[in-house]
C-alpha positions in Angstrom: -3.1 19.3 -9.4 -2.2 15.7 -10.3 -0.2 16.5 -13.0 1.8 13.7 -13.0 -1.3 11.4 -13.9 -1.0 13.3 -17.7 -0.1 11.5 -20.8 1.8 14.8 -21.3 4.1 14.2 -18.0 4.1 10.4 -18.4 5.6 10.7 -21.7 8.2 13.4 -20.8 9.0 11.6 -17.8 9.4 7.9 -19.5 6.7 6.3 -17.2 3.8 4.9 -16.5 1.5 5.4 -13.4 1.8 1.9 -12.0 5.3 2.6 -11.5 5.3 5.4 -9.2 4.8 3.0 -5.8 7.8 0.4 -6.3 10.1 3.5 -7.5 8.9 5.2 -4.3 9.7 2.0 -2.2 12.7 1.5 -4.2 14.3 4.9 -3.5 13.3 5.5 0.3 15.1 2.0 0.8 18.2 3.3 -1.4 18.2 6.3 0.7 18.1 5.0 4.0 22.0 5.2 4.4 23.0 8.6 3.3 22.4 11.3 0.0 22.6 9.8 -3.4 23.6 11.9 -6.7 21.7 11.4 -9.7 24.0 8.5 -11.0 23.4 6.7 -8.4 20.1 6.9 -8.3 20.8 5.4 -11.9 22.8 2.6 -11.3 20.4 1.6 -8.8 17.3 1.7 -10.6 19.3 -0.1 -13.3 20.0 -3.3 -11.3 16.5 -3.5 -9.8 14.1 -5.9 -11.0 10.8 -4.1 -12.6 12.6 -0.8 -12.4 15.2 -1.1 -15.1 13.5 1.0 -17.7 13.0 3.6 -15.4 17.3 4.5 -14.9 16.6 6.6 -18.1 13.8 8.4 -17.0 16.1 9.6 -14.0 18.9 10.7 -15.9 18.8 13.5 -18.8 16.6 15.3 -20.5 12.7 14.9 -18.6 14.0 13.4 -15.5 12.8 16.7 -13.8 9.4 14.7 -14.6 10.2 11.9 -12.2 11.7 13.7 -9.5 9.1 16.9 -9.1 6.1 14.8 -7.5 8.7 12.7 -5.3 9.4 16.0 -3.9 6.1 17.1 -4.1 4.7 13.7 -1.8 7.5 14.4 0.8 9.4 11.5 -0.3 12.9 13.0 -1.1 14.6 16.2 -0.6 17.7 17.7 -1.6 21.0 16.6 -0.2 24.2 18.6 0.5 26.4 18.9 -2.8 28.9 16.6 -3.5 31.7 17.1 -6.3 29.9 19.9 -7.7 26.6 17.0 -8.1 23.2 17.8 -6.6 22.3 15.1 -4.3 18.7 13.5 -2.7 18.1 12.4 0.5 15.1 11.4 3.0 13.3 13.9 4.5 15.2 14.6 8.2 12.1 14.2 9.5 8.0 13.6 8.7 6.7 16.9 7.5 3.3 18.2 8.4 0.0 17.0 6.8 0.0 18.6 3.1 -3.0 21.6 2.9 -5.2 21.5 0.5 -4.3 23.0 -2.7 -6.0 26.4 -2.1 -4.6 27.1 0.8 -1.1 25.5 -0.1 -0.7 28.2 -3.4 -2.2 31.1 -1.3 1.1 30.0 0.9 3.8 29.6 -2.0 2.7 33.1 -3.7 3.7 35.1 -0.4 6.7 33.2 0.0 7.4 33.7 -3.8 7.0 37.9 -3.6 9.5 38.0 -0.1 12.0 36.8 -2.5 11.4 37.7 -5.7 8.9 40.4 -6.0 7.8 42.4 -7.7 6.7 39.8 -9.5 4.5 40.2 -13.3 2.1 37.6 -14.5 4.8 36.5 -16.8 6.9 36.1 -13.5 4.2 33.9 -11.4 3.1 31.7 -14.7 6.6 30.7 -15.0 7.5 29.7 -11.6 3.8 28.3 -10.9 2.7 27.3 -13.8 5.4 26.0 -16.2 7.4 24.8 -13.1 4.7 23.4 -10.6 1.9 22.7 -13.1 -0.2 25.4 -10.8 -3.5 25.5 -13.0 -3.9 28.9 -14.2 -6.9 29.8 -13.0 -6.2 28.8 -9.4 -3.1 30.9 -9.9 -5.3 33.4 -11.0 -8.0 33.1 -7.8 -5.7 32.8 -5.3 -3.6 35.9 -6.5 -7.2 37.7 -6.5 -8.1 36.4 -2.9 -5.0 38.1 -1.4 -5.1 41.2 -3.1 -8.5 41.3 -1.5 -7.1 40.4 1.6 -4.2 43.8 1.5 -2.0 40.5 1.8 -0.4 42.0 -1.6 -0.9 45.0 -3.5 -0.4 46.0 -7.1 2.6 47.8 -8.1 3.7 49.4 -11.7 7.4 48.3 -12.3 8.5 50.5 -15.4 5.0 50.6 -16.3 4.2 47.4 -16.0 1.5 45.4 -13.4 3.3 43.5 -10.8 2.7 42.5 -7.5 4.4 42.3 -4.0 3.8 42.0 -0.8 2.9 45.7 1.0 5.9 44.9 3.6 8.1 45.6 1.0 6.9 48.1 -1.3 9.4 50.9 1.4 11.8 49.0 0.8 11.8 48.6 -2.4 11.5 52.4 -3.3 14.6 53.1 -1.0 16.6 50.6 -3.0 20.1 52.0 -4.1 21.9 51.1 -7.3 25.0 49.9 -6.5 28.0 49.2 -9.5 29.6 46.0 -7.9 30.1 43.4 -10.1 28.9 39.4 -8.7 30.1 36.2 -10.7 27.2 34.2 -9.9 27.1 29.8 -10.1 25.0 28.4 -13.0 21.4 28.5 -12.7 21.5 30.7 -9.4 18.0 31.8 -8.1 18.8 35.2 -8.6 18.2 34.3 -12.4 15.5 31.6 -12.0 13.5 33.0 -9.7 12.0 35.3 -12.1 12.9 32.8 -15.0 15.5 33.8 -17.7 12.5 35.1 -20.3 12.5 38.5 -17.8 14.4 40.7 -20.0 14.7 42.9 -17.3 16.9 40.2 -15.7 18.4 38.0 -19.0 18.6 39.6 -22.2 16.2 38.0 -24.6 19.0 36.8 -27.1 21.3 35.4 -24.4 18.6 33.3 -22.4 20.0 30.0 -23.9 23.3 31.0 -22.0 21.5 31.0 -18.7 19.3 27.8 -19.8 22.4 26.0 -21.2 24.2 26.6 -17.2 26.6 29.1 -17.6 27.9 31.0 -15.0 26.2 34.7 -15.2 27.4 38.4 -14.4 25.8 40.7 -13.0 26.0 44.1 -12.8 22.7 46.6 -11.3 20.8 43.2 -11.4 21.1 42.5 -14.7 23.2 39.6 -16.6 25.9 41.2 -18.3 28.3 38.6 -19.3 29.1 35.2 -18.6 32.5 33.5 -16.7 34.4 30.4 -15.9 37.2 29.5 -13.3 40.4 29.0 -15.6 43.6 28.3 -13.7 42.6 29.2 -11.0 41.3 32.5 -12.0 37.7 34.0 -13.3 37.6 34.2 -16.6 35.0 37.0 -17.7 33.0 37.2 -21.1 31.2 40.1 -21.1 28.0 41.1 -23.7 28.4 44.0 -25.8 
């Protein structure tokens, strides 16, 4: 969709267009000996010439903005963890040819309801199109094309529309309830994959909890309470 040649996304991000092909030169080079965290990827842009105002764009609040389409293009993906920091590195190997856009968001909506379905429209708009700047209406078409297709079918979650794939609607119906407690890490797909407005999954006046990365609780599915390592122990803070 281009996105990334908005004002919108320029200004959130802290760039301009004529610097996306020295920051991708820049960083491939950067990466060529190993994963790099977020810092730095910092420092280096810092002390490169031409590239200097850009450490701020890669850092804090919008940086998300600057890394997305470098992801996007196949230019960097994520490394293993180090010290509890999300690293980058260069793609292990050359990817195949991108599809078309069409085709690549017919793809991405299967793979989306194998892990996350059912999935609502509130669901799909907020991984699609808040997070991947998927235009609506193609989100809209291509949903369309594979309900046509019996590639997914239309299911009523408490009521509601949703939809999933028709390989998992058994499945789903046979699902048990179970009372185990999980102490999940911040911002754990569990909890973003449907996005923290589902207040099915978050409730609505703790989603800044979830947003904020605390570590949730869950219990039947559902985000209970937060916790923390202390001492070497969990410490729980449950909702009332």
């Amino acid at each position: 969709s281009r996105v990334w040649t908005t004002r919108r996304w320029q200004a959130q991000g802290h760039f301009q267009l004529e610097d996306w092909a020295p920051l991708r030169e820049a960083l491939r080079e950067f990466l060529t000996d190993g994963p790099k965290t977020r810092p730095e990827i910092v420092a280096h842009l810092a002390g490169r010439p031409g590239l200097q105002h850009l450490a701020l764009a890669a850092t804090g609040r919008g940086a998300d903005a600057l890394y997305k389409p470098l992801h996007w293009w196949g230019d960097i993906t994520f490394g293993p963890e180090r010290d509890k920091q999300a690293t980058f590195r260069l793609p292990p190997r050359p990817g195949p040819p991108a599809p078309d856009a069409a085709t690549a968001i017919r793809w991405l909506l299967l793979r989306y309801l194998a892990a996350y379905g059912p999935a609502g429209s509130a669901n799909l708009r907020y991984w699609f199109t808040e997070g991947l700047s998927v235009p609506n209406q193609m989100l809209t078409e291509a949903l369309a094309e594979l309900v046509s297709q019996g590639r997914v079918v239309e299911t009523l979650l408490d009521g509601t529309a949703t939809w999933t794939r028709p390989d998992d609607v058994a499945g789903l119906a046979d699902a048990a309830t179970t009372d185990q407690t999980l102490l999940l890490p911040a911002y754990d797909p569990w909890v973003f994959g449907p996005g923290t407005s589902d207040g099915m999954i978050v409730p609505p006046n703790r989603r800044r909890l979830m947003s904020s990365g605390h570590n949730p609780v869950i219990q039947r599915g559902v985000v209970v309470g937060t916790w923390r390592e202390r001492h070497g122990a969990a410490e729980l803070a449950l909702f009332t």
